[in-house]
C-alpha positions as semicolon CSV with decimal commas, in nm:
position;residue;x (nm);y (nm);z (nm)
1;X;-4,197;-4,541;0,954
2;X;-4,445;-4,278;0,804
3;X;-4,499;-4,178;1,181
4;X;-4,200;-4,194;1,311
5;X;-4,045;-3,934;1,015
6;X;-4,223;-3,659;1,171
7;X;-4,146;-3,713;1,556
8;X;-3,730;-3,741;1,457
9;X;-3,793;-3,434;1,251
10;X;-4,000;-3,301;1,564
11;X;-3,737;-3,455;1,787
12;X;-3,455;-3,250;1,558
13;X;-3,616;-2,920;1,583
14;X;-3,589;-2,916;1,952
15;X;-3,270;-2,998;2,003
16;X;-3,208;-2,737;1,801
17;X;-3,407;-2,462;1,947
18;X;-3,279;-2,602;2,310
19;X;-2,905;-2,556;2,151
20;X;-2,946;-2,185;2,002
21;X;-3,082;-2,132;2,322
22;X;-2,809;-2,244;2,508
23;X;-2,546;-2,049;2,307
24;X;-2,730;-1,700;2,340
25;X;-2,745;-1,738;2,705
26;X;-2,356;-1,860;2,776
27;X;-2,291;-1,568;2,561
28;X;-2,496;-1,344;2,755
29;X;-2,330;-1,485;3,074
30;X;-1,997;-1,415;2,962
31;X;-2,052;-1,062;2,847
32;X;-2,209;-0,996;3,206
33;X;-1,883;-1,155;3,406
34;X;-1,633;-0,958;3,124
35;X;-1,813;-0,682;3,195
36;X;-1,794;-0,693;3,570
37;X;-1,401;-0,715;3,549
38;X;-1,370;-0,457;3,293
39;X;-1,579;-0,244;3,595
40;X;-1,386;-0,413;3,876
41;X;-1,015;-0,383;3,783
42;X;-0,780;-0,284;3,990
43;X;-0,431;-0,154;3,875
44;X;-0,191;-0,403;3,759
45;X;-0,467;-0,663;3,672
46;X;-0,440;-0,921;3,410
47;X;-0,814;-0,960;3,238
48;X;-0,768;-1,336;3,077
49;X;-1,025;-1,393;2,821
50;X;-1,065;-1,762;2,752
51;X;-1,103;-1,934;2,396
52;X;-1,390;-1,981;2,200
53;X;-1,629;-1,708;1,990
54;X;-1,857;-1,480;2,187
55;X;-2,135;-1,255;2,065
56;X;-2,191;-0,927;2,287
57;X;-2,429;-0,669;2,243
58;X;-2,247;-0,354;2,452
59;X;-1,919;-0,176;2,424
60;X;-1,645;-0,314;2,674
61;X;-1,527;0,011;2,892
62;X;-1,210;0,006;3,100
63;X;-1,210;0,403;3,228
64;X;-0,912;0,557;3,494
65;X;-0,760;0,195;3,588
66;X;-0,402;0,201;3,533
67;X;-0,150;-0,103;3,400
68;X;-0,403;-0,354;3,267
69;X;-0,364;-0,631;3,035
70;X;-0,594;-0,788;2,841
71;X;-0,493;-1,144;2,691
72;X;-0,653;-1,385;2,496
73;X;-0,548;-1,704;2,405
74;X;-0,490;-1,599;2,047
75;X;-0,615;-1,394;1,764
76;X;-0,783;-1,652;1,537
77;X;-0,895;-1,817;1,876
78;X;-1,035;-1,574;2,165
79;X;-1,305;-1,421;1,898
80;X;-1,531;-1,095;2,098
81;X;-1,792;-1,048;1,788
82;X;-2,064;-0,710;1,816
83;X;-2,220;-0,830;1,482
84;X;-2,569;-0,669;1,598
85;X;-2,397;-0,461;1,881
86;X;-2,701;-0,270;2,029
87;X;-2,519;-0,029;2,273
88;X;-2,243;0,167;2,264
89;X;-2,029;0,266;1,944
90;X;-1,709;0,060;1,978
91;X;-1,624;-0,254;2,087
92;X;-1,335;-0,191;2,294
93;X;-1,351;0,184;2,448
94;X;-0,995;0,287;2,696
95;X;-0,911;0,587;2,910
96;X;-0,618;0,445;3,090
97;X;-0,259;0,436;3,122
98;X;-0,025;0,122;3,054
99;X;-0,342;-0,062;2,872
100;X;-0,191;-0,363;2,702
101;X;-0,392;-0,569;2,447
102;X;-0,277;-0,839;2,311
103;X;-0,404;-1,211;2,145
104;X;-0,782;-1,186;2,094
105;X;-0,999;-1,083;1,768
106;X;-1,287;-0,809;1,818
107;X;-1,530;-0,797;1,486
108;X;-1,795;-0,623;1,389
109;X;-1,841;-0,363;1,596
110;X;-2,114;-0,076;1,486
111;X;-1,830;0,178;1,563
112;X;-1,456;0,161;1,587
113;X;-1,321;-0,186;1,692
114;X;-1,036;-0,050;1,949
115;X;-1,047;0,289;2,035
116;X;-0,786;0,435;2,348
117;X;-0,819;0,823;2,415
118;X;-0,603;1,043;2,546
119;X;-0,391;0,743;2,734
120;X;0,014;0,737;2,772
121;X;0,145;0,390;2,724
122;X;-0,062;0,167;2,472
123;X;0,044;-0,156;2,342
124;X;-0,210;-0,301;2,024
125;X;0,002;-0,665;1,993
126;X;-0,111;-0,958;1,807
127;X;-0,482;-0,859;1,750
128;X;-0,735;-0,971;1,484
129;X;-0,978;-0,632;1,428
130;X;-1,194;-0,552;1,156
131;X;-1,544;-0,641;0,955
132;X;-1,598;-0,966;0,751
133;X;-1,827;-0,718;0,501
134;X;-1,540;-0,583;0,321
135;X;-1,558;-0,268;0,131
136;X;-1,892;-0,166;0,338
137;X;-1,931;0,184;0,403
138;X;-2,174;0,101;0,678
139;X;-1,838;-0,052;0,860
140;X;-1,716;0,168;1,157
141;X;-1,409;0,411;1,070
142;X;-1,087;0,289;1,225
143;X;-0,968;-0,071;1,365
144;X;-0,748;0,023;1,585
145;X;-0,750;0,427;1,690
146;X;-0,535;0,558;1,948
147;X;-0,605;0,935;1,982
148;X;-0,427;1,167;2,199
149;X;-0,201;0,935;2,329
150;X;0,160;0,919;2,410
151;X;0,404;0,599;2,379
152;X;0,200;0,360;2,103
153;X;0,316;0,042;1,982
154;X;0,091;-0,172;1,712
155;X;0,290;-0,446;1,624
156;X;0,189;-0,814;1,447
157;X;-0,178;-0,705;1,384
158;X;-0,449;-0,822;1,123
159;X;-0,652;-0,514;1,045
160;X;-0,977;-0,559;0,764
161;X;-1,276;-0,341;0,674
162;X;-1,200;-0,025;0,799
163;X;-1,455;0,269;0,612
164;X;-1,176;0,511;0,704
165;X;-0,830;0,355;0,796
166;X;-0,699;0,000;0,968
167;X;-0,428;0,120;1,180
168;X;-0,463;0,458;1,243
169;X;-0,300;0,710;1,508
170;X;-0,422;1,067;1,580
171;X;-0,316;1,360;1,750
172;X;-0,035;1,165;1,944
173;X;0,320;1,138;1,967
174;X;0,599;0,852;2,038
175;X;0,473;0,617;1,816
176;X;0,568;0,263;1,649
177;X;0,378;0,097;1,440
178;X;0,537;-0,236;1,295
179;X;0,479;-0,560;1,131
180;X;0,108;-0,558;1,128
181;X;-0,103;-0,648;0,804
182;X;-0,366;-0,439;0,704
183;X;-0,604;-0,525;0,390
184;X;-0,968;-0,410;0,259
185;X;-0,991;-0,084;0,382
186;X;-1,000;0,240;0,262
187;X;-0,685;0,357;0,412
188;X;-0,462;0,103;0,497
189;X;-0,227;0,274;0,770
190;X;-0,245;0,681;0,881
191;X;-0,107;0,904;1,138
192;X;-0,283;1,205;1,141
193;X;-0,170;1,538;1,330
194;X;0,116;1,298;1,507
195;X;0,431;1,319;1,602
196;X;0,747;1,158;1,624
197;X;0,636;0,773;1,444
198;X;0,773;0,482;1,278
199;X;0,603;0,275;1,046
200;X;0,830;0,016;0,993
201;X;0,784;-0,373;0,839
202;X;0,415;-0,374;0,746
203;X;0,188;-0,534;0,461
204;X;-0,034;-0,329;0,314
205;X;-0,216;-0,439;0,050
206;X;-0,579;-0,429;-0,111
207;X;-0,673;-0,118;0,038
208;X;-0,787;0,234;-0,148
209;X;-0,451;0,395;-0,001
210;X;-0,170;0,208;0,131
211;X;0,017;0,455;0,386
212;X;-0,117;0,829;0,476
213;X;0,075;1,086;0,697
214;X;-0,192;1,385;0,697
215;X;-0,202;1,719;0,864
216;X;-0,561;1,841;0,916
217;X;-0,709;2,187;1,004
218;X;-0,914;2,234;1,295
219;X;-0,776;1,952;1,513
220;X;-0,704;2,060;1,884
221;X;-0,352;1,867;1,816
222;X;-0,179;1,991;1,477
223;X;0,151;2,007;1,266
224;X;0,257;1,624;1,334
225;X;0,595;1,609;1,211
226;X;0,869;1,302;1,200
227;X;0,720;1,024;1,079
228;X;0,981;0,777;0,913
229;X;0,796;0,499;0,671
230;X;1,030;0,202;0,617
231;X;1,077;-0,130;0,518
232;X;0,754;-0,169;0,430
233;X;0,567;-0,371;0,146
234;X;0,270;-0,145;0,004
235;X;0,153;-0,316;-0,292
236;X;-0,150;-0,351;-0,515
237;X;-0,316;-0,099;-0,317
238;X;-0,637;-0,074;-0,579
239;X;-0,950;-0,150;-0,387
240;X;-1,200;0,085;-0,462
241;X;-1,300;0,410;-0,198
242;X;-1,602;0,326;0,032
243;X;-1,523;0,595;0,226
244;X;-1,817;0,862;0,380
245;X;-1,851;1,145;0,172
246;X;-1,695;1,454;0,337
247;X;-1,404;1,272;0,463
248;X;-1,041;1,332;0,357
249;X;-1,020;0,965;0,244
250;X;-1,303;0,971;0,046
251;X;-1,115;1,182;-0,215
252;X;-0,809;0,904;-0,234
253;X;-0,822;0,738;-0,589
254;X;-0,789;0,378;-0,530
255;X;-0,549;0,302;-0,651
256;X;-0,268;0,495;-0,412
257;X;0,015;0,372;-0,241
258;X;0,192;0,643;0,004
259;X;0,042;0,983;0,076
260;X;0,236;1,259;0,265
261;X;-0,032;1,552;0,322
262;X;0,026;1,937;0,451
263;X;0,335;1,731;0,735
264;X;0,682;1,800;0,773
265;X;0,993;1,605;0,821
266;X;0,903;1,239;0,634
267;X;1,112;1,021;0,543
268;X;0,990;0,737;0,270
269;X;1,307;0,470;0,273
270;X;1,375;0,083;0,171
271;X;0,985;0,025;0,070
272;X;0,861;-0,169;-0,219
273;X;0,572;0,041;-0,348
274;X;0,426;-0,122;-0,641
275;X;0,113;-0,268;-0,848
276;X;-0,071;0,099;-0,768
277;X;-0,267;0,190;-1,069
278;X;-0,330;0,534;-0,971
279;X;0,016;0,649;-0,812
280;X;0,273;0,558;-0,593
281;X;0,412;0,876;-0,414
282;X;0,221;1,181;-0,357
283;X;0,346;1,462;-0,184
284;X;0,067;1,746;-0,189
285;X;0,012;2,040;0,089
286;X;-0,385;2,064;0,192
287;X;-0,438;2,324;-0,066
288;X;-0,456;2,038;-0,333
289;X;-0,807;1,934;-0,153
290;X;-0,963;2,261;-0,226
291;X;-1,125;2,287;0,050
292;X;-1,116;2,630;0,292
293;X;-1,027;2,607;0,647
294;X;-0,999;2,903;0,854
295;X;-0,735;2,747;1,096
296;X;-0,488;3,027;1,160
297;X;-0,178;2,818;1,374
298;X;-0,255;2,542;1,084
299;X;0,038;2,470;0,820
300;X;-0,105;2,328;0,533
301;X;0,260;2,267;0,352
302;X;0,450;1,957;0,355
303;X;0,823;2,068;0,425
304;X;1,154;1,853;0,487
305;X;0,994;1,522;0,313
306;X;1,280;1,273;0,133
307;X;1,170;0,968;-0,057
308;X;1,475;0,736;-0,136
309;X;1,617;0,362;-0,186
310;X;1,273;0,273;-0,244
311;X;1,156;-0,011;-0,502
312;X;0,883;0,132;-0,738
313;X;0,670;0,039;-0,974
314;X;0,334;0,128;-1,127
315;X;0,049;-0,085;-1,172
316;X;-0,080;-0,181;-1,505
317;X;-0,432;-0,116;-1,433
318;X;-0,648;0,279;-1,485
319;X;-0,630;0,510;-1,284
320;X;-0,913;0,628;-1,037
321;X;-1,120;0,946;-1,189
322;X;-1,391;0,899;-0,921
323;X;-1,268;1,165;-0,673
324;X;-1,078;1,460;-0,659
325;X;-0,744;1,372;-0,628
326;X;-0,754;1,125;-0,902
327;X;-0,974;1,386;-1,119
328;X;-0,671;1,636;-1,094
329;X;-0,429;1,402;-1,178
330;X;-0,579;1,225;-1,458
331;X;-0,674;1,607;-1,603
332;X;-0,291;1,693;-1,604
333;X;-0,181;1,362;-1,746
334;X;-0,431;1,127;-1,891
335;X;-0,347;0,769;-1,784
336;X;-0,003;0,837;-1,738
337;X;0,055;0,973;-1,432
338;X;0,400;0,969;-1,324
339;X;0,532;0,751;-0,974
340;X;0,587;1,039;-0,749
341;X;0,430;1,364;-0,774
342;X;0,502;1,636;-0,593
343;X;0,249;1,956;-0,571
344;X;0,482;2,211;-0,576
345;X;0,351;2,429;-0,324
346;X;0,566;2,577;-0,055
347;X;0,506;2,745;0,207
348;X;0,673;3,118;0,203
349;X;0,767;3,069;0,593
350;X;1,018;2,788;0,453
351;X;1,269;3,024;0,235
352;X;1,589;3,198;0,278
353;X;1,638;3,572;0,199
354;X;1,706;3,479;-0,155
355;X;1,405;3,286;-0,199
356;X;1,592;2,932;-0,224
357;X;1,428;2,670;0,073
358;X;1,581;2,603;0,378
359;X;1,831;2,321;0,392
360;X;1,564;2,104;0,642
361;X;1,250;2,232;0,484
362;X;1,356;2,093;0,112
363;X;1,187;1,809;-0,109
364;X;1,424;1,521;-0,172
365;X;1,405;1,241;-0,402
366;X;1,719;0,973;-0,509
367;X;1,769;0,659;-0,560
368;X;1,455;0,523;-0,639
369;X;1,510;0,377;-0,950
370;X;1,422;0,434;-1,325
371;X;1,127;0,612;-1,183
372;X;0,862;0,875;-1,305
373;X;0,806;1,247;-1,139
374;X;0,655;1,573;-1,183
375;X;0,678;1,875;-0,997
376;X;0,290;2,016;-1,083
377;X;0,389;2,370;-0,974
378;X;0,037;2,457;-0,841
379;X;0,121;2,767;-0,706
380;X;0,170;2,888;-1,002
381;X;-0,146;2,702;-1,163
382;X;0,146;2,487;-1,422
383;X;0,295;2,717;-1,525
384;X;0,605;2,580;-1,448
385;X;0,562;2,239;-1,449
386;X;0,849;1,990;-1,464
387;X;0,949;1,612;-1,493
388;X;1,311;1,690;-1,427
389;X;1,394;1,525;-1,047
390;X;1,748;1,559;-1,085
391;X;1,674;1,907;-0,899
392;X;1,567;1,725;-0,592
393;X;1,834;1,484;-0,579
394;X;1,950;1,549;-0,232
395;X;1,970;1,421;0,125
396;X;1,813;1,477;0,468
397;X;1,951;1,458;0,799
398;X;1,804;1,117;0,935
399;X;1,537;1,136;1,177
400;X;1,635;0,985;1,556
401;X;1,461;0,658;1,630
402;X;1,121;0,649;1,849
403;X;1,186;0,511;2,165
404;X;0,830;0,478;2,382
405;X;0,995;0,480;2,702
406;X;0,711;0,267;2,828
């Protein structure tokens, strides 16, 4: 027996060694053969990927081939992980029309998990994207990032990790993003510099921020506008901000549920918005980040935003005094900052003759509850700073629904 120990142990070892080695290489195999049919689709194709988890070590590219699908056999089953990726910066990279994703996980990746640019017809369905090191700022920006596209649907996705946001949709327009669940990251849902969305029926939860619509400077697409936020469940939205420093997320307190940022025509309606610790509703213009831009076609105002028949409530945690936004508002009101806040900056371009707003560019909040609010007046530095909201207690024509045409 004392000889025989060592040869099973012996034995053991190379079993094992012969099995690692075996994994590395089907995985190597199968990233060659996906990559070949990423480079040799033809329009209309259907790119199955089979079960199982695979390790790859390049970006998959699909450039200029229209009407492609790519199916797995399920998000907690067809698993692509780039833990270790060693080329490229995402793991999924699309310039194509009528790209449809749908039922497979991608983890890991050193960049953004999905990213499709400048593409009209993109379908996100049923997908599993993210980083199992939560709250890493070494984690790539977005999950899934359509940019410059037209006609996006997200719908029924898990989205984790993100060092900027989980679902997030840039400089596009016709866009629906629905049902998906989105947890750990530092913004939980944004379209930026968009137009024409719905974000309707989604979970966010655990994030820094629950639900952004920005407007940023120096974007070649700017002034999104339309964006209806509904139905949704944003709650307990505290994690804390791993965000890169210089970003515009990295000065959301955690602690946030919805922010509407320097964008017109919003409407906030039918959400539950609660367990926040920071504050629920903010409604600020760009000038609230202090930060210059010389952008001259750039409006940094929000205009024509209404926030009603929502379910509030604040968290019973501190608020966030690690950045700037939660710095300002902890300066103006200690620990008690109300639900909703609204900047109180308006842009001059939005006023009648006698100086009262425009009937579509006005501020209105009702029905919301025994809520909290302050108007911070920052235009005039506070001067005339009020709690009263019965002066915004009015209505907005609704916004038409967003139909992709796809």
């Amino acid at each position: 027996m004392k000889q025989l120990l060592p040869l099973v142990l012996i034995t053991a070892l190379i079993l094992s060694a012969c099995k690692t080695k075996q994994t590395a290489s089907v995985d190597a195999t199968f990233e060659k053969q996906l990559q070949e049919q990423f480079i040799n689709a033809k329009e209309g194709d259907v790119i199955e990927l089979p079960e199982g988890t695979y390790t790859l070590n390049r970006s998959l590219v699909l450039d200029g081939v229209k009407n492609i699908t790519i199916r797995g056999k399920g998000k907690d089953k067809t698993i692509l992980s780039f833990k270790g990726q060693k080329d490229g910066a995402e793991g999924l990279r699309i310039t194509a029309d009528g790209i449809v994703m749908e039922d497979f996980a991608i983890l890991d990746p050193k960049g953004d998990c999905i990213k499709v640019q400048d593409a009209t017809n993109v379908t996100f369905r049923r997908l599993k994207v993210g980083w199992n090191s939560l709250h890493d700022p070494k984690n790539g920006s977005y999950g899934t990032y359509p940019v410059g596209c037209t006609n996006v649907l997200i719908e029924d996705c898990d989205v984790f990790g993100s060092s900027d946001a989980g679902v997030y949709v840039g400089q596009s327009k016709n866009i629906i993003v629905r049902r998906n669940h989105v947890h750990d990251n530092v913004a939980g849902i944004e379209i930026e510099n968009s137009t024409d969305a719905e974000v309707t029926d989604n979970l966010s939860e655990n994030n820094t921020g629950g639900i952004l619509v920005f407007d940023l400077p120096e974007l070649p697409k700017k002034n999104g506008m339309r964006c209806k936020v509904a139905n949704n469940r944003i709650v307990n939205n505290n994690g804390r901000n791993f965000g890169v420093k210089g970003t515009t997320v990295a000065e959301i307190p955690a602690g946030t549920g919805i922010i509407a940022m320097a964008t017109n025509f919003c409407d906030i309606a039918n959400n539950e918005i609660s367990g926040q610790n920071t504050i629920q509703i903010a409604i600020v213009s760009y000038l609230s980040l202090q930060k210059p831009f010389k952008d001259s076609i750039y409006d940094p105002y929000c205009g024509g935003i209404t926030v009603h028949d929502n379910k509030i409530t604040h968290g019973t945690g501190s608020p966030d005094n690690t950045v700037t936004f939660g710095q300002l508002f902890i300066a103006i009101f200690g620990d008690k900052i109300p639900d909703v806040v609204f900047d109180g900056e308006i842009n001059p371009a939005y006023l009648n003759n006698d100086k009262t707003i425009k009937e579509d560019q006005r501020i209105c909040i009702h029905n919301n509850g025994n809520i909290t609010f302050s108007n911070l007046d920052m235009a005039n530095k506070g001067k005339n700073r009020s709690s009263d909201a019965t002066k915004y207690d009015c209505t907005l024509a609704p916004l038409q629904e967003v139909k992709l045409n796809q």
